[in-house]
KOLKOL-95157 format. One record per residue (C-alpha): residue number from 1; residue in three letters; y, z, x. Coordinates in steps of 0.05 Angstrom, whole numbers, plus 5000, padded with zeros to 4 digits. Layout:
! KOLKOL-95157
<resi NUM, resn ALA, north Y, up Z, east X>
...
//
This chain:
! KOLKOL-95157
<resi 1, resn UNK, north 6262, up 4460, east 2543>
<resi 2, resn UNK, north 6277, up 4393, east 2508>
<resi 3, resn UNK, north 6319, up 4378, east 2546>
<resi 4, resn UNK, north 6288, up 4379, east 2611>
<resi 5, resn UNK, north 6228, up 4343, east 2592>
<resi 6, resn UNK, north 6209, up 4296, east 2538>
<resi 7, resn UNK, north 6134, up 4297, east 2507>
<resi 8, resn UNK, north 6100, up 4227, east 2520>
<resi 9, resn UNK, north 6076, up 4217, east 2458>
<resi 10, resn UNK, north 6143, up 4238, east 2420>
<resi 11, resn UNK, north 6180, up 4180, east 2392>
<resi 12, resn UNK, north 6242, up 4169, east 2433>
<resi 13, resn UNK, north 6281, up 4181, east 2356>
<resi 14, resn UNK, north 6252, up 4240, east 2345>
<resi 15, resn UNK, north 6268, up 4267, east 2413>
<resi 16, resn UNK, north 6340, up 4257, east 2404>
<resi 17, resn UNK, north 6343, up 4277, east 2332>
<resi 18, resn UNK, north 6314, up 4348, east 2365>
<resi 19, resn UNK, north 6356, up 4348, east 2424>
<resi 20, resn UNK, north 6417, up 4343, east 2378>
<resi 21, resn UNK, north 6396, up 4379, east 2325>
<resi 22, resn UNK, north 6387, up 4434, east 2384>
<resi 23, resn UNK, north 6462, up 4437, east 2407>
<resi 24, resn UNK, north 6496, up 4370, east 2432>
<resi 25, resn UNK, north 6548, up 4356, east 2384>
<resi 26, resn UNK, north 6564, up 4293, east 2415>
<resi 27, resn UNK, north 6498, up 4264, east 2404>
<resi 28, resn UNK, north 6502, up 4293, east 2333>
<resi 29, resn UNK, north 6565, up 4251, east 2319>
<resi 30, resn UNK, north 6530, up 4187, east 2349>
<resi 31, resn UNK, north 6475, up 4198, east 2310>
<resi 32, resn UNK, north 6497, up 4230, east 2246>
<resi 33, resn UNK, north 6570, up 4206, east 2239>
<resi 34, resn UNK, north 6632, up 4256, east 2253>
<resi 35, resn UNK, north 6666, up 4278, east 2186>
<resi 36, resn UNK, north 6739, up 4265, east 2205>
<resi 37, resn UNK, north 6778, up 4326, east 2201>
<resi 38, resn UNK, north 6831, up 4323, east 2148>
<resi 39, resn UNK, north 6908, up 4330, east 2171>
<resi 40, resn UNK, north 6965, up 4356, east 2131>
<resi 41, resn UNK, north 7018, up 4309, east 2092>
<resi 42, resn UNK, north 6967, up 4255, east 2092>
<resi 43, resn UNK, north 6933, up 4213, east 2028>
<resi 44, resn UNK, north 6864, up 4193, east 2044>
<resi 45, resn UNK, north 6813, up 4141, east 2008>
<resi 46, resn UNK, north 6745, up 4144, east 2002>
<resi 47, resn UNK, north 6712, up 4077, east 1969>
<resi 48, resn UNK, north 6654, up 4100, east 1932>
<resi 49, resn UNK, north 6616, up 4090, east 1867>
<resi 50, resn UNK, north 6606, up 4163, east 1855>
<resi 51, resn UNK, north 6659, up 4220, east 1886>
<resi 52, resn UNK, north 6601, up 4246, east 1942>
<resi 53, resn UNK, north 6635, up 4232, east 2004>
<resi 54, resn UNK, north 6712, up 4257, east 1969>
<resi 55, resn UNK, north 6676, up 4322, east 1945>
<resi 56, resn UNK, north 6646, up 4333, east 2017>
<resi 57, resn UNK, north 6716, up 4329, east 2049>
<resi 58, resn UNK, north 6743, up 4368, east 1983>
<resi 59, resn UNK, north 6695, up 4427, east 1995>
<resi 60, resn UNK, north 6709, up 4422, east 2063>
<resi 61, resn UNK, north 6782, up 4432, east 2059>
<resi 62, resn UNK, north 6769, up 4492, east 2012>
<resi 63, resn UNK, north 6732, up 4529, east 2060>
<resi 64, resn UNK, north 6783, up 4518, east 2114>
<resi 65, resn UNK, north 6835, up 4555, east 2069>
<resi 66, resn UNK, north 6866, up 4498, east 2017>
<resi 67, resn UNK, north 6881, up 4516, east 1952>
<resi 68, resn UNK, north 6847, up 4465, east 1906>
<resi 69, resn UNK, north 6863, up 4424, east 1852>
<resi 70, resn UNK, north 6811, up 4372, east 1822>
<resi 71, resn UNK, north 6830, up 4314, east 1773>
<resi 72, resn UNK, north 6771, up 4282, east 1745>
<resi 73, resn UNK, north 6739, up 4241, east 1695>
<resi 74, resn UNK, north 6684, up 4281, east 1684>
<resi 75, resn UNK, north 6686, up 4337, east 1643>
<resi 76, resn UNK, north 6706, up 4413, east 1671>
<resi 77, resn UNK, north 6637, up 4441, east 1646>
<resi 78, resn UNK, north 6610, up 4392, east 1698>
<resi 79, resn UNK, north 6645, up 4407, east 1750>
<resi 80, resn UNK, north 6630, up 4464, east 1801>
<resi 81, resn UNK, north 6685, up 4510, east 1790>
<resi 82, resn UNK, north 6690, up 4554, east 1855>
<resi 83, resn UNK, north 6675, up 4543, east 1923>
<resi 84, resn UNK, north 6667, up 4589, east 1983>
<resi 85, resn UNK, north 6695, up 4636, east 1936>
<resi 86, resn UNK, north 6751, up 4607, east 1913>
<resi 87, resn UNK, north 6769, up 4577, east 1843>
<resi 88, resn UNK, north 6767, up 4509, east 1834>
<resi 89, resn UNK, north 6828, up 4489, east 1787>
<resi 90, resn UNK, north 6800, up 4420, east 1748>
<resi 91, resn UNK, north 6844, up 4383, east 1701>
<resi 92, resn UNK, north 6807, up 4323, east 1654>
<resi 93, resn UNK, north 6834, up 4267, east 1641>
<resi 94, resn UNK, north 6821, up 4253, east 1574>
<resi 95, resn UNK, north 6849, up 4244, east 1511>
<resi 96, resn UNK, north 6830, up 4303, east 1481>
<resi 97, resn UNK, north 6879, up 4353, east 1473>
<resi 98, resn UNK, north 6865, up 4423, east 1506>
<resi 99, resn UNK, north 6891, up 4469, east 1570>
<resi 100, resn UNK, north 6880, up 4427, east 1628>
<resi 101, resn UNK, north 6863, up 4363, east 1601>
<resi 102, resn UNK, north 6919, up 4301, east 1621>
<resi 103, resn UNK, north 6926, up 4245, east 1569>
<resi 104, resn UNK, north 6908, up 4187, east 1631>
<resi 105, resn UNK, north 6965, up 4146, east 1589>
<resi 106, resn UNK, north 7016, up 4196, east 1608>
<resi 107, resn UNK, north 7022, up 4192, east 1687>
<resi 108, resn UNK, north 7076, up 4232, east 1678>
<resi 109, resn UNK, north 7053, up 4289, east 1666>
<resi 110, resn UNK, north 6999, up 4284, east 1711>
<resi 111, resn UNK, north 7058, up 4272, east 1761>
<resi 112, resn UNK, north 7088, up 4344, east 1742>
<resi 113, resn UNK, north 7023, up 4374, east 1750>
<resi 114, resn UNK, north 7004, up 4342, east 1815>
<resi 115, resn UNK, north 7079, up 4357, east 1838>
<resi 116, resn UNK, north 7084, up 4435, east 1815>
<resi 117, resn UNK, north 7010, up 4446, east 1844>
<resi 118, resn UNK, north 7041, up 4424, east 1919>
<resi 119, resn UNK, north 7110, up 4461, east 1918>
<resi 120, resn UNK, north 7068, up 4528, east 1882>
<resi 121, resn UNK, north 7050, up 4548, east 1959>
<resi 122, resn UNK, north 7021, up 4518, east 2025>
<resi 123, resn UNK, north 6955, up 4481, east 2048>
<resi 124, resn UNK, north 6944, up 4441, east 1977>
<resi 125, resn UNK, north 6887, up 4392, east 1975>
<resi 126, resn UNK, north 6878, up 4348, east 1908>
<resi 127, resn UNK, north 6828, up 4308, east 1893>
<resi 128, resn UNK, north 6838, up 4244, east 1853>
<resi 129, resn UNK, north 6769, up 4224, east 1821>
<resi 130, resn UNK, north 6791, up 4180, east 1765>
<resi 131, resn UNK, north 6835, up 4130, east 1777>
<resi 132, resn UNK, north 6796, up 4066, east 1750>
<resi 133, resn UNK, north 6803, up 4103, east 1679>
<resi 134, resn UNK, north 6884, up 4107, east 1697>
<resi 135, resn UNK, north 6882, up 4037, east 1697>
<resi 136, resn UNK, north 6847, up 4021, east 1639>
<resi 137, resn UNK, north 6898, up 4066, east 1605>
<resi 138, resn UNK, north 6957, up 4035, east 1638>
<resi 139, resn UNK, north 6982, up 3979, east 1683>
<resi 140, resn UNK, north 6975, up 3970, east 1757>
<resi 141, resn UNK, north 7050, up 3979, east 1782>
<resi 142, resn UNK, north 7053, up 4047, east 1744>
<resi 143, resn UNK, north 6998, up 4067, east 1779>
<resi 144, resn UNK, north 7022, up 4046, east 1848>
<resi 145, resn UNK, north 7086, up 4084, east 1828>
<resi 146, resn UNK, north 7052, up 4139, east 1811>
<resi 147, resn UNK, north 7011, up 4147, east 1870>
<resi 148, resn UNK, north 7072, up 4130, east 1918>
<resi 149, resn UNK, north 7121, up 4185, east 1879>
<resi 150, resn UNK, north 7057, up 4232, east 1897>
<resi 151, resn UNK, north 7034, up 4214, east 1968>
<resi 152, resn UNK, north 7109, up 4233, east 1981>
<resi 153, resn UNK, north 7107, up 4287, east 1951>
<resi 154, resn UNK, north 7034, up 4304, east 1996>
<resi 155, resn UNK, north 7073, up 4287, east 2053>
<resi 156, resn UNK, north 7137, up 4326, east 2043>
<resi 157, resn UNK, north 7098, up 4390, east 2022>
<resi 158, resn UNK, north 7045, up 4393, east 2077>
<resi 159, resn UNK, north 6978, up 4390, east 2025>
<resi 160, resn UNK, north 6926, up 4330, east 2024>
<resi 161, resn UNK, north 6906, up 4270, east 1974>
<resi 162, resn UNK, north 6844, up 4253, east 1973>
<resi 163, resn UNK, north 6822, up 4189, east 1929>
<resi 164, resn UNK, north 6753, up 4172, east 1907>
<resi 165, resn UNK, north 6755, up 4094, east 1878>
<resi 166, resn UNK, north 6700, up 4046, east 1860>
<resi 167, resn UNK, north 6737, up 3990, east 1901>
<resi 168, resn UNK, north 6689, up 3946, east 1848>
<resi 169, resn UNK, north 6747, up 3965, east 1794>
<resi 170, resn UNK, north 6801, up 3929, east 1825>
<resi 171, resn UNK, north 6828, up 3868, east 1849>
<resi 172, resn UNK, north 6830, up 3855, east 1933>
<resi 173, resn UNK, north 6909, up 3852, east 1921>
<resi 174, resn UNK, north 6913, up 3926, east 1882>
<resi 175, resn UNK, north 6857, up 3956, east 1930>
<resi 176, resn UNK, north 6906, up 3929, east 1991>
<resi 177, resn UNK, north 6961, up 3957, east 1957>
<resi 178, resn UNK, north 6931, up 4031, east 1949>
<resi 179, resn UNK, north 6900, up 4023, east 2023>
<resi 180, resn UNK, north 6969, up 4011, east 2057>
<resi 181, resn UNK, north 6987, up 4084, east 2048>
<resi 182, resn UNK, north 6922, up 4122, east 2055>
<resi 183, resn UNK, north 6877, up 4138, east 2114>
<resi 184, resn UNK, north 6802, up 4104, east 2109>
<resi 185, resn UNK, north 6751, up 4165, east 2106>
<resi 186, resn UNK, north 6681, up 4127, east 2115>
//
């Protein structure tokens, strides 16, 4: 019925918010934005101050069928810790010592963790919400070797990266540097 005639006194806005919301995806993607689908092997970066768009993506992937691993600076009792009924494994990066906490000075550890999550089975997706406080805790070429050594590792074994970074944190030169080999998710 909407779409065969429009009420006069409707706003034109509100007329295509209905006739989308009704069953035109391509409208919906002009007007709402399409969430890009994610695609296996890849690293992707999502410039944010808080992890909202990464998580979307994150939760998305998870329903899809990833297994998921979440590295963050918050702590785990924060975190949601299942989704679409699956377990969410979250490690903290923090000092403090404990089963699934990383010390964010010792990348390599996080390395072996990030690395044994991927090669434990197919369709991996991590999430990377923390990576101003790795550099705090250590200098910028570890951290782009650290993120290289994994994004091949991403590649090689078929699961997905996704970064959350408050682009604020860094200097244009780093923020180039971590771009180069990551996918823009807006």
């Amino acid at each position: 019925v909407l779409r065969m005639v429009r009420t006069s006194g409707m706003p034109r806005a509100l007329w295509l918010l209905l006739m989308a919301h009704e069953e035109d995806d391509l409208l919906k993607s002009l007007l709402f934005g399409k969430q890009r689908e994610l695609e296996e092997g890849r690293a992707y970066l999502t410039k944010e101050k808080k992890p909202d768009r990464a998580l979307a993506y994150f939760r998305k992937a998870i329903e899809s069928g990833f297994r998921p691993l979440y590295v963050t600076r918050q702590h785990p009792n924060h975190v949601l810790r299942a989704h679409a009924g699956k377990e969410i494994r979250v490690v903290w990066l923090s000092t403090t010592l404990g089963r699934d906490y990383i010390d964010p000075h010792n990348l390599n550890s996080l390395t072996n963790l990030v690395t044994n999550f991927v090669s434990d089975g197919p369709r991996a997706v991590i999430l990377l919400d923390g990576l101003e406080y790795l550099m705090i805790n250590n200098d910028f070429p570890r951290i782009l070797n650290f993120l290289e050594y994994v994004n091949e590792q991403v590649a090689m074994k078929r699961a997905v990266l996704l970064l959350s970074v408050d682009d604020r944190a860094f200097e244009p030169k780093e923020l180039a540097l971590i771009e180069r080999n990551t996918v823009a998710l807006e």
